[in-house]
DRENPA-3360 file (N, C-alpha, C; in nm, 2 decimals, always signed):
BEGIN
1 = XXXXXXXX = +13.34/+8.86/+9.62/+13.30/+8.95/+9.73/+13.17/+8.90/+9.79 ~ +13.19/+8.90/+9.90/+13.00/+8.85/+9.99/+13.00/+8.98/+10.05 ~ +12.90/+8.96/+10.06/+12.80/+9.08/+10.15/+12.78/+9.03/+10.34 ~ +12.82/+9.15/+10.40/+12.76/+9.10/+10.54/+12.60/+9.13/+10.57 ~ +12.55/+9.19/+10.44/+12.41/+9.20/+10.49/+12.37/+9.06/+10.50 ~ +12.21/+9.10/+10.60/+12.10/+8.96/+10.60/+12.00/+9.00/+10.53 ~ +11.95/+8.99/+10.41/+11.87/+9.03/+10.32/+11.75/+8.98/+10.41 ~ +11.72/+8.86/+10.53/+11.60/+8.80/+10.55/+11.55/+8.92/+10.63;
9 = XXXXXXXX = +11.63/+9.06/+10.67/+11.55/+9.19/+10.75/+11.47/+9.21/+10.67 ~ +11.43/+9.20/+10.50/+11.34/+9.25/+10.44/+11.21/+9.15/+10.44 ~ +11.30/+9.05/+10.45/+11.13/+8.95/+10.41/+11.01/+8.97/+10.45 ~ +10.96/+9.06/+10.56/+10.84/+9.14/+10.58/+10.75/+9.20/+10.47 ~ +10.80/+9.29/+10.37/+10.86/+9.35/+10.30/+10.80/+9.27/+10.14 ~ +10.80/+9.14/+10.13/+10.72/+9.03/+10.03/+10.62/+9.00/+10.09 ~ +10.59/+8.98/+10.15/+10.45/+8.98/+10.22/+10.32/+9.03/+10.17 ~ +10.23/+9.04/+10.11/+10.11/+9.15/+10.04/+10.06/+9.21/+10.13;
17 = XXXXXXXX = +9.99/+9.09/+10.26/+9.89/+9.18/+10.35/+9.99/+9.29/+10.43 ~ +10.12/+9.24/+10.49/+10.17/+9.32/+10.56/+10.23/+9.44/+10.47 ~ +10.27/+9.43/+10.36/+10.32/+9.54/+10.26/+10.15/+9.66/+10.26 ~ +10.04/+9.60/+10.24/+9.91/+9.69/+10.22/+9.90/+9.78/+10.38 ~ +9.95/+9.66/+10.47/+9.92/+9.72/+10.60/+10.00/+9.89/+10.62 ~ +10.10/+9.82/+10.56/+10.24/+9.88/+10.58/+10.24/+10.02/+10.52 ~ +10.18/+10.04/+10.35/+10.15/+10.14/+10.34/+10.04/+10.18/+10.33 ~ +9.91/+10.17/+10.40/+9.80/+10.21/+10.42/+9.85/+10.32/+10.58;
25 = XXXXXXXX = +9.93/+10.25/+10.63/+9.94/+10.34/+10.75/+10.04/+10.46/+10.71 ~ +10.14/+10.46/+10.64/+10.21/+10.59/+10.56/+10.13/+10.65/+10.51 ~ +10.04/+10.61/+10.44/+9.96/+10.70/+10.32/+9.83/+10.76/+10.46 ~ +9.79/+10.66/+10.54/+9.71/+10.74/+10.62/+9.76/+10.86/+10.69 ~ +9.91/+10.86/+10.73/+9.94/+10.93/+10.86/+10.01/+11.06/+10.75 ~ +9.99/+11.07/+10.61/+10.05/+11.16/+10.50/+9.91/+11.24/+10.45 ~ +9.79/+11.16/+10.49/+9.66/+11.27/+10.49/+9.65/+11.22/+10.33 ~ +9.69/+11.10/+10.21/+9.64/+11.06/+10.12/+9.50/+11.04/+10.11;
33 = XXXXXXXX = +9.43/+11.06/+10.03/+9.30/+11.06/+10.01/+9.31/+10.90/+9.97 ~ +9.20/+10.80/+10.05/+9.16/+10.69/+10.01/+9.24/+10.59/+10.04 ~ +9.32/+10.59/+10.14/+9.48/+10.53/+10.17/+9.49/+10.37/+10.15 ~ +9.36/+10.30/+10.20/+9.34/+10.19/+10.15/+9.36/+10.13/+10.00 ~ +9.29/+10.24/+9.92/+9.30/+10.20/+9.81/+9.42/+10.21/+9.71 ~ +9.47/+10.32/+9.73/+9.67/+10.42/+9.66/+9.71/+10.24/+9.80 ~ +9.68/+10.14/+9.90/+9.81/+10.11/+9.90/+9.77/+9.98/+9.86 ~ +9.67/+9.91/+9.86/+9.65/+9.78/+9.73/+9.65/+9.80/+9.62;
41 = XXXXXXXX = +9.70/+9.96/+9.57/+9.75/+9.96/+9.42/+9.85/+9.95/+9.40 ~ +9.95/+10.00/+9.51/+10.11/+10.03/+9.50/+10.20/+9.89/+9.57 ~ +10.12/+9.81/+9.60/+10.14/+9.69/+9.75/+10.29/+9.63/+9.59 ~ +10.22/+9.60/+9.52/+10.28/+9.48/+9.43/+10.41/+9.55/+9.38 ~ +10.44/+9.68/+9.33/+10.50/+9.75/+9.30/+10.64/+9.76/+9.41 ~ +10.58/+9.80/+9.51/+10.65/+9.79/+9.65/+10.74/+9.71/+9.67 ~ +10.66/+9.57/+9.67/+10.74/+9.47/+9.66/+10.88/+9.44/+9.59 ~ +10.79/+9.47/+9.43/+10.87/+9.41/+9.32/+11.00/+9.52/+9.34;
49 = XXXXXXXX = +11.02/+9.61/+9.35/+11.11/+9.66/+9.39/+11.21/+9.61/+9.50 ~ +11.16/+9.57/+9.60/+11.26/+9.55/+9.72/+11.31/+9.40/+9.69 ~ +11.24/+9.31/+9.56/+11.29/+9.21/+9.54/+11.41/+9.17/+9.43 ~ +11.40/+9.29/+9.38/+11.49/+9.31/+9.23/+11.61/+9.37/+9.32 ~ +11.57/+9.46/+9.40/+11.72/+9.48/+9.45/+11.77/+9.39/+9.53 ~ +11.71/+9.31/+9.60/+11.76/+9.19/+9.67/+11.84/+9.09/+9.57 ~ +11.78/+9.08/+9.42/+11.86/+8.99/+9.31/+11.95/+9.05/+9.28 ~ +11.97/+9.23/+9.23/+12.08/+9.25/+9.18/+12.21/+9.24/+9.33;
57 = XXXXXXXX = +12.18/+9.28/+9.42/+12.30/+9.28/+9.52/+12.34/+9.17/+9.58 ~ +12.25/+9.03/+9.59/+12.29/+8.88/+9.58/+12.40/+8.84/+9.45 ~ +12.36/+8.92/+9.31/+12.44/+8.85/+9.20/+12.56/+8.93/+9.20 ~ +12.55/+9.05/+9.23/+12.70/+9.14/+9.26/+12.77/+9.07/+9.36 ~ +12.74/+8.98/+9.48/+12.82/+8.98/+9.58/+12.87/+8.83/+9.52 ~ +12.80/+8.74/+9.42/+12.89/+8.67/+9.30/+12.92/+8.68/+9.19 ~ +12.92/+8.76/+9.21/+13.04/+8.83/+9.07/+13.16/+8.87/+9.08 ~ +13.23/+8.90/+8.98/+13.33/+8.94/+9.00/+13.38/+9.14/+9.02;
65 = XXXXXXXX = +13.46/+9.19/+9.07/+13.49/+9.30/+9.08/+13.42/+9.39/+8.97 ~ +13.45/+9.33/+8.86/+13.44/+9.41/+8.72/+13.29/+9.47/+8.70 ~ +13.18/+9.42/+8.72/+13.06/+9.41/+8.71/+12.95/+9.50/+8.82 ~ +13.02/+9.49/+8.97/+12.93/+9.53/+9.06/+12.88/+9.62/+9.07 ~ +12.98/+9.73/+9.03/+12.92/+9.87/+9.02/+12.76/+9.84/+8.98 ~ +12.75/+9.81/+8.84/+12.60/+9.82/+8.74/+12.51/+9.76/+8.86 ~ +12.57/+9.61/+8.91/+12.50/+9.55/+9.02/+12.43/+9.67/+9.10 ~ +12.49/+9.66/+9.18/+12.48/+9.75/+9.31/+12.41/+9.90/+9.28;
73 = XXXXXXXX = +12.45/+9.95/+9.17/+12.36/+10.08/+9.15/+12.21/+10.01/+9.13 ~ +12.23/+9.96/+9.02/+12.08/+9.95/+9.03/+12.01/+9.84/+9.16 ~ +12.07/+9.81/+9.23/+11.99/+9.73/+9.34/+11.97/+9.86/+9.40 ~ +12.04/+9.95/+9.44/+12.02/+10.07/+9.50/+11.90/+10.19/+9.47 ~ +11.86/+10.17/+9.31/+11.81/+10.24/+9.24/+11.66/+10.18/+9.32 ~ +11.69/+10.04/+9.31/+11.51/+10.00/+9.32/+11.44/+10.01/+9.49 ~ +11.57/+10.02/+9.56/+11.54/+10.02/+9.69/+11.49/+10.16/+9.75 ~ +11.55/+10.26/+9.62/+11.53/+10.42/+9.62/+11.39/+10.40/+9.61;
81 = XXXXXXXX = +11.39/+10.35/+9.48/+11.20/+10.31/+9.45/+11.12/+10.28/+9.53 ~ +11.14/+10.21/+9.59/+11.03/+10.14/+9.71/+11.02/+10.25/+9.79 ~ +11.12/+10.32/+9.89/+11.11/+10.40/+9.96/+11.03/+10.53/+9.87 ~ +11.05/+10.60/+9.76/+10.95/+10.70/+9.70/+10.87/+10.67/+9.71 ~ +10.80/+10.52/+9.66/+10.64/+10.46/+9.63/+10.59/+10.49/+9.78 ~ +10.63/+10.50/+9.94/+10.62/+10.53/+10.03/+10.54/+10.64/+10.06 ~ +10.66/+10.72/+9.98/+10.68/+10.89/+10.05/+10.53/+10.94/+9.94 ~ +10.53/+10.91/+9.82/+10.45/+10.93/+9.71/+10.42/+10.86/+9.61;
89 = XXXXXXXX = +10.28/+10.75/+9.63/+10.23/+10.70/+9.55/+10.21/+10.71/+9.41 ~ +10.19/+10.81/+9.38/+10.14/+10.92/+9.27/+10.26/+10.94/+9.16 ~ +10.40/+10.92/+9.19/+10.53/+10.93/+9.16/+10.58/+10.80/+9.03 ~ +10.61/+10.81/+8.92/+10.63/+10.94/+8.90/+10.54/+11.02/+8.80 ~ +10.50/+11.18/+8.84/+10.43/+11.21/+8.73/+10.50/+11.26/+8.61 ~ +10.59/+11.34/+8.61/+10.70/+11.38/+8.47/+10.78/+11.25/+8.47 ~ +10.81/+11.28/+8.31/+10.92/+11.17/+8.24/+11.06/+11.21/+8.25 ~ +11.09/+11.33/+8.30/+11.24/+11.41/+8.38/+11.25/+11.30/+8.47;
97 = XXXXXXXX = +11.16/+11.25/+8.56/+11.21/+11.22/+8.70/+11.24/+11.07/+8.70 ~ +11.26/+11.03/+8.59/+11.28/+10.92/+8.56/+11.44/+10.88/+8.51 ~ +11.50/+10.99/+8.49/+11.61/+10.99/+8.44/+11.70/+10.97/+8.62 ~ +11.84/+10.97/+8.56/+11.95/+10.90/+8.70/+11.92/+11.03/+8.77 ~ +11.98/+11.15/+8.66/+11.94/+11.30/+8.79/+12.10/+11.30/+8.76 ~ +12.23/+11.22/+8.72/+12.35/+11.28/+8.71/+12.39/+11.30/+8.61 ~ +12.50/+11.32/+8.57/+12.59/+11.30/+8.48/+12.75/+11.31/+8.47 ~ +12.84/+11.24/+8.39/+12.96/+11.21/+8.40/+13.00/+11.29/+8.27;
105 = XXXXXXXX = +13.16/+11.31/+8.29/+13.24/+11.39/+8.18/+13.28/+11.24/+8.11 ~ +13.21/+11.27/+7.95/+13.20/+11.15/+7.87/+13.35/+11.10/+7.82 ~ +13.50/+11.22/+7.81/+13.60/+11.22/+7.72/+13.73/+11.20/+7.89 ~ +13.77/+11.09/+7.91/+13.85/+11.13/+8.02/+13.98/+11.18/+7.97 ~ +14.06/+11.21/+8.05/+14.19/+11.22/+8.05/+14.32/+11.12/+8.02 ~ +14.40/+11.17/+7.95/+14.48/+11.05/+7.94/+14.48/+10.98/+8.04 ~ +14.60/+11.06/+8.15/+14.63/+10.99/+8.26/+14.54/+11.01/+8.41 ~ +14.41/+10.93/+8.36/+14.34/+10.96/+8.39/+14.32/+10.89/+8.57;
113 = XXXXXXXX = +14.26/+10.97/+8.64/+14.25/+10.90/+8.79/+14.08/+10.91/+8.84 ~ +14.04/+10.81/+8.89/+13.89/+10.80/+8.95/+13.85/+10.91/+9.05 ~ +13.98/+10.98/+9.14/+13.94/+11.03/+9.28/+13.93/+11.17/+9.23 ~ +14.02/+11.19/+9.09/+13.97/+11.31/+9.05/+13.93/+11.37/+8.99 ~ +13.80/+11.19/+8.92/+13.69/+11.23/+8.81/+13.61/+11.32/+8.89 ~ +13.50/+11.38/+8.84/+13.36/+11.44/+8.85/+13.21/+11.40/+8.80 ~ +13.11/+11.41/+8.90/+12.99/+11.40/+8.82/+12.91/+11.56/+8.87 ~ +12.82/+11.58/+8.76/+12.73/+11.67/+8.79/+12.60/+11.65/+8.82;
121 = XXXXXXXX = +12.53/+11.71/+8.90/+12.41/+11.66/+8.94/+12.29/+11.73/+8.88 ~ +12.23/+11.66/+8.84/+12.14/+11.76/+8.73/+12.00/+11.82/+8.82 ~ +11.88/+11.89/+8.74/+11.79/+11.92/+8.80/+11.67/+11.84/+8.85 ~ +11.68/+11.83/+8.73/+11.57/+11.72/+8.80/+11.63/+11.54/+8.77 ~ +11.55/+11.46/+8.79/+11.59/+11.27/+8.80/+11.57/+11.21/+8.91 ~ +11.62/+11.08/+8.93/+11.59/+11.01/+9.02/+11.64/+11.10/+9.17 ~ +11.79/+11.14/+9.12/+11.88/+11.18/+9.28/+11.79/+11.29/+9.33 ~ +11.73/+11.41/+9.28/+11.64/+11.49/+9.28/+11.55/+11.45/+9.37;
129 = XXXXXXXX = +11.48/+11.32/+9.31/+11.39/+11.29/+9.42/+11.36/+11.22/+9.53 ~ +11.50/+11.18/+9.52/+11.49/+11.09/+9.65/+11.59/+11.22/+9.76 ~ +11.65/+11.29/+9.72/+11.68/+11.42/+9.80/+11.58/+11.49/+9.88 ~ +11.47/+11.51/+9.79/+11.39/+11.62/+9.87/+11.28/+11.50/+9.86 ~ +11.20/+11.40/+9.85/+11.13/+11.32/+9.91/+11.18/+11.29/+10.03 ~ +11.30/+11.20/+10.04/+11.35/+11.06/+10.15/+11.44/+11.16/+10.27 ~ +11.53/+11.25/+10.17/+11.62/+11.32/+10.26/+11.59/+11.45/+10.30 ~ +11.48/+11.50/+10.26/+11.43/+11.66/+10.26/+11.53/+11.74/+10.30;
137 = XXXXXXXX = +11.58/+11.76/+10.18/+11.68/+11.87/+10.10/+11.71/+11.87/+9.93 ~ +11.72/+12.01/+9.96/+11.69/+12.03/+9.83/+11.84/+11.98/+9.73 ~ +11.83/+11.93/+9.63/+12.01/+11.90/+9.59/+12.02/+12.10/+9.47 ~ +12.18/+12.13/+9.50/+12.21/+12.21/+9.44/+12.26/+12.14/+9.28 ~ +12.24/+12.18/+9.18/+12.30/+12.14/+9.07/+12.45/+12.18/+9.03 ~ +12.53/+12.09/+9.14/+12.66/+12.12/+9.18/+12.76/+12.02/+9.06 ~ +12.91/+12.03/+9.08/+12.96/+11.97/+9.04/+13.07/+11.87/+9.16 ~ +13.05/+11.77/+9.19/+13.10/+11.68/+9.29/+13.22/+11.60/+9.26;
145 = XXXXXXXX = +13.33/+11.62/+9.30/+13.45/+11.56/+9.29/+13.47/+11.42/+9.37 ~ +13.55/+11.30/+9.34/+13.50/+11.15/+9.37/+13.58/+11.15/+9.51 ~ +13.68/+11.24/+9.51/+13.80/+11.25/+9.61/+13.70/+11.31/+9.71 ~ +13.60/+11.39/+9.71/+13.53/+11.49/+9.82/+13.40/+11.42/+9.87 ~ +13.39/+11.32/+9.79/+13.26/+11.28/+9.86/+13.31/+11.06/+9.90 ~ +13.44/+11.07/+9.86/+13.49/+10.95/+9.96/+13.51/+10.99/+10.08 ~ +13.57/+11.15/+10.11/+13.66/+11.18/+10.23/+13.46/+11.24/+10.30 ~ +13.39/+11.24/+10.24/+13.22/+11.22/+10.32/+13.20/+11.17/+10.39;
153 = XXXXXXXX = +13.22/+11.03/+10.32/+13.21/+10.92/+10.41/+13.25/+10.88/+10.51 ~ +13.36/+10.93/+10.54/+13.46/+10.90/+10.65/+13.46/+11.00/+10.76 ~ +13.39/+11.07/+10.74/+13.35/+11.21/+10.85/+13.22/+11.18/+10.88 ~ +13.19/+11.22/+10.97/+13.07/+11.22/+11.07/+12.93/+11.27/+11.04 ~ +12.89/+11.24/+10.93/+12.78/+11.34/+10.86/+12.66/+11.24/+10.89 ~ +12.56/+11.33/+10.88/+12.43/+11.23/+10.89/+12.40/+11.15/+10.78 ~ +12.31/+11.06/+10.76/+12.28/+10.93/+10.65/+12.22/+11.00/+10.53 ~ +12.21/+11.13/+10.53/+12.19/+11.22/+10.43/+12.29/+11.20/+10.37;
161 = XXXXXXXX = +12.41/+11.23/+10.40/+12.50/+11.27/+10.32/+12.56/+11.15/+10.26 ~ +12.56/+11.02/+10.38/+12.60/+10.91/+10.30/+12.51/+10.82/+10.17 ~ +12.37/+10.84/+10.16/+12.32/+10.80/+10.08/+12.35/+10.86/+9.94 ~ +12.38/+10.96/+9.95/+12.42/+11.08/+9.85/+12.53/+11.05/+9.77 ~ +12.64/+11.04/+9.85/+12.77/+11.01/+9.82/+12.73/+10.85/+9.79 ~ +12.69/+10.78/+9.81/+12.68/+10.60/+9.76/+12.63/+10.61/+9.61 ~ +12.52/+10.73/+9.65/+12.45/+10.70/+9.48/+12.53/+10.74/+9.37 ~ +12.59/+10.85/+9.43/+12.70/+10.94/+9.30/+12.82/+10.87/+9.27;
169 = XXXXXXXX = +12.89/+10.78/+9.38/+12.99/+10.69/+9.35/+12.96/+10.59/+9.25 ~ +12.84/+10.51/+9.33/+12.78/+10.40/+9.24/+12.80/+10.45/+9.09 ~ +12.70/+10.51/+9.09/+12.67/+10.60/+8.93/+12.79/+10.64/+8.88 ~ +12.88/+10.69/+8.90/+13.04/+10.73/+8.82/+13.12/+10.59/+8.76 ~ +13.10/+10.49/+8.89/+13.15/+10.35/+8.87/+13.04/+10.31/+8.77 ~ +12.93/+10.28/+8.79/+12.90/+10.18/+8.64/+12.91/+10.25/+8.53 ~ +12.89/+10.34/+8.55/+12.96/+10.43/+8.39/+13.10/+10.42/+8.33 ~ +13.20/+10.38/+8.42/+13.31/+10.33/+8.44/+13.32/+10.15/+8.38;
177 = XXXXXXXX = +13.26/+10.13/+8.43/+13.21/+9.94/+8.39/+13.14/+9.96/+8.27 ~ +13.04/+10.03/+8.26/+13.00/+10.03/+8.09/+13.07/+10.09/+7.98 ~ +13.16/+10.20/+8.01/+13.19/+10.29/+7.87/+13.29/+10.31/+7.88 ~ +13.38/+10.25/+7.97/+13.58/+10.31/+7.96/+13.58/+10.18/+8.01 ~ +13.57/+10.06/+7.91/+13.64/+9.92/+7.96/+13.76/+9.91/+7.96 ~ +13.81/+9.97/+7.87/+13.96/+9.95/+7.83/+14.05/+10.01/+8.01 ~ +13.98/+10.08/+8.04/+14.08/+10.17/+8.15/+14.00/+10.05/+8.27 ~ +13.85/+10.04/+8.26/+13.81/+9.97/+8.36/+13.89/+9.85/+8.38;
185 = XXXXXXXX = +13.90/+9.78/+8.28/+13.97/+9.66/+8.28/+14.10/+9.71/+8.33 ~ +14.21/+9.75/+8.29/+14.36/+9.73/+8.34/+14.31/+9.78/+8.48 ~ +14.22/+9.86/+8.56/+14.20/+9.84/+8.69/+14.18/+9.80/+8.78 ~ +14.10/+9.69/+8.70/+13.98/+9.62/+8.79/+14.09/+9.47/+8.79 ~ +14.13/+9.43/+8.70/+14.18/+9.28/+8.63/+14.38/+9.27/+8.67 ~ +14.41/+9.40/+8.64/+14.54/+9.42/+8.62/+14.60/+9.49/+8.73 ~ +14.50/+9.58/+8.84/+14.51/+9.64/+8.91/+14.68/+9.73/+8.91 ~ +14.65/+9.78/+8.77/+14.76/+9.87/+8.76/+14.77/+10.02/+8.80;
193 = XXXXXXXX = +14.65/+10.05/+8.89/+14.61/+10.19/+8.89/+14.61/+10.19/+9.06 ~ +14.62/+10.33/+9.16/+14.61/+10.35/+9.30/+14.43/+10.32/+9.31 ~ +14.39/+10.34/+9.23/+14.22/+10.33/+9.28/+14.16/+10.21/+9.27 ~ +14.26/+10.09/+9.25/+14.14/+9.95/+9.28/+14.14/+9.93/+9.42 ~ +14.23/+9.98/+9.50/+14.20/+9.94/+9.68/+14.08/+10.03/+9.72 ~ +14.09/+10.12/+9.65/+13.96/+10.27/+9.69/+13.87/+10.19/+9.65 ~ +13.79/+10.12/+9.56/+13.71/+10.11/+9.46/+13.69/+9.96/+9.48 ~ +13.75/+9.90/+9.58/+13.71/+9.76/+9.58/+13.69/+9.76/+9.73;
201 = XXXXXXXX = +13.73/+9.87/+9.81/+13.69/+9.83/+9.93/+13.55/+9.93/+9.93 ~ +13.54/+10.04/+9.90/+13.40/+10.08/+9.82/+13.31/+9.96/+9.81 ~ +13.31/+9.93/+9.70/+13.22/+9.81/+9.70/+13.21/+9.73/+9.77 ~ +13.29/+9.67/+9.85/+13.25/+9.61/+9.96/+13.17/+9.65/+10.10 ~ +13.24/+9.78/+10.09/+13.15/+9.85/+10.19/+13.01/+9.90/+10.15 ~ +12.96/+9.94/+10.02/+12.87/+10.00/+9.99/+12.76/+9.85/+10.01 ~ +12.80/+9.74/+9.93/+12.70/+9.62/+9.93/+12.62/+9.61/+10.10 ~ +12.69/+9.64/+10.19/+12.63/+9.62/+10.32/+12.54/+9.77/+10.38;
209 = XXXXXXXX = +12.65/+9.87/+10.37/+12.59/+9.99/+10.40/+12.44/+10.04/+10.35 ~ +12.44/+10.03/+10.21/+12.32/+10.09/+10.14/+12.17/+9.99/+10.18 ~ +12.22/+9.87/+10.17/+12.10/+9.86/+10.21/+12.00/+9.82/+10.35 ~ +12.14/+9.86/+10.48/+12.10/+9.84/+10.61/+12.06/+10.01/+10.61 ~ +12.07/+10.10/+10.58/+12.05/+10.26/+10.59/+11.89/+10.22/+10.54 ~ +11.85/+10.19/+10.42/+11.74/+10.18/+10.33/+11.65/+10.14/+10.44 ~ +11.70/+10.04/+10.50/+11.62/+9.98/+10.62/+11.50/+10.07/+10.72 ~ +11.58/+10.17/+10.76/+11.50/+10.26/+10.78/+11.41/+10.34/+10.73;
217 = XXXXXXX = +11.39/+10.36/+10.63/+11.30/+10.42/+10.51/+11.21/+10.31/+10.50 ~ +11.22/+10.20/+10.46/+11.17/+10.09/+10.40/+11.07/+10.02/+10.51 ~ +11.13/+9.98/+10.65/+11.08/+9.92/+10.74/+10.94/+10.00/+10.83 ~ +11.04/+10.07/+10.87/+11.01/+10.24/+10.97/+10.91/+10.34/+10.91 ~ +10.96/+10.36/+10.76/+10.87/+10.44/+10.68/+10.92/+10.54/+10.72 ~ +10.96/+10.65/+10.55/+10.97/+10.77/+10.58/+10.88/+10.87/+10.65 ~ +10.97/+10.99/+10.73/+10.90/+11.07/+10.85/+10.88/+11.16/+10.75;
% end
């Protein structure tokens, strides 16, 4: 699988002076106390974030099917990162917010299908805060079906809702890749199941989507 992104839109973005520039003017225009200083503390952090996701979503786009999920979430995870480090320096203060923020039903079903697994979204975690930091809304501690938040996508919703649905997909999938190999595999390898065309054109789409949306957080700086 390749990616149609150009990862070179971030290379700004590795830069120190321009990353300190970059958030000295967020943290100033957010009323941070000492903004110079919260952003040649955070400058390196910043970075190293937008550069790890740049590796994991380069090594997903050579890899094979089987794998990308884990890829791709966590390139997604660190690009979430950078944009928080943005919105809030200071982040994170609890050890809650550190966790994913989901969770999956550990025991599937025999005859089991992806579109009509579930994840639950917990209270607090990562999804938590990039909800009400990046997307300001609050997330309900709902139970989200895979079938309802693919048919998301494909409706007209603002980049709220698609960031949402990428993360919760992502996350169902490498949970998928890590802990039900047996079923991952005859899907992924053997494509004996209706959901490897769902789930592979997914990932193709997600590798480009997530991180041209991020763009705007990242470049632009959260409002």
């Amino acid at each position: 699988m390749t990616s149609d992104f150009d990862w070179n839109h971030y290379l700004p973005l590795y830069t120190k002076h321009y990353v300190i520039q970059h958030l000295y003017t967020t943290y100033s225009r957010k009323g941070f106390v000492h903004p110079e200083r919260l952003a040649a503390e955070k400058a390196a952090s910043y970075s190293a974030h937008i550069e790890h996701a740049e590796l994991f979503y380069r090594q997903s786009a050579q890899s094979t099917a089987s794998i990308q999920p884990v890829l791709q979430f966590y390139g997604m995870i660190h690009l979430l990162k950078a944009a928080i480090t943005m919105k809030d320096p200071f982040h994170p203060e609890k050890s809650n917010q550190l966790a994913h923020g989901v969770s999956s039903r550990k025991i599937k079903k025999k005859h089991y299908s992806f579109l009509e697994d579930t994840v639950k979204i917990q209270k607090h975690g990562l999804y938590a805060t990039c909800s009400e930091k990046l997307l300001n809304c609050t997330p309900r501690t709902i139970t989200c079906d895979m079938q309802q938040l693919f048919n998301s996508l494909h409706e007209k919703h603002p980049s709220v809702y698609m960031l949402q649905a990428h993360y919760l997909i992502l996350y169902n999938l490498s949970m998928l890749a890590r802990y039900e190999t047996e079923w991952w595999h005859i899907c992924m390898t053997y494509k004996e199941t209706l959901d490897y065309p769902i789930i592979k054109s997914f990932l193709t789409d997600s590798a480009r989507q997530v991180p041209e949306e991020m763009m705007k957080f990242l470049l632009k700086g959260p409002g």
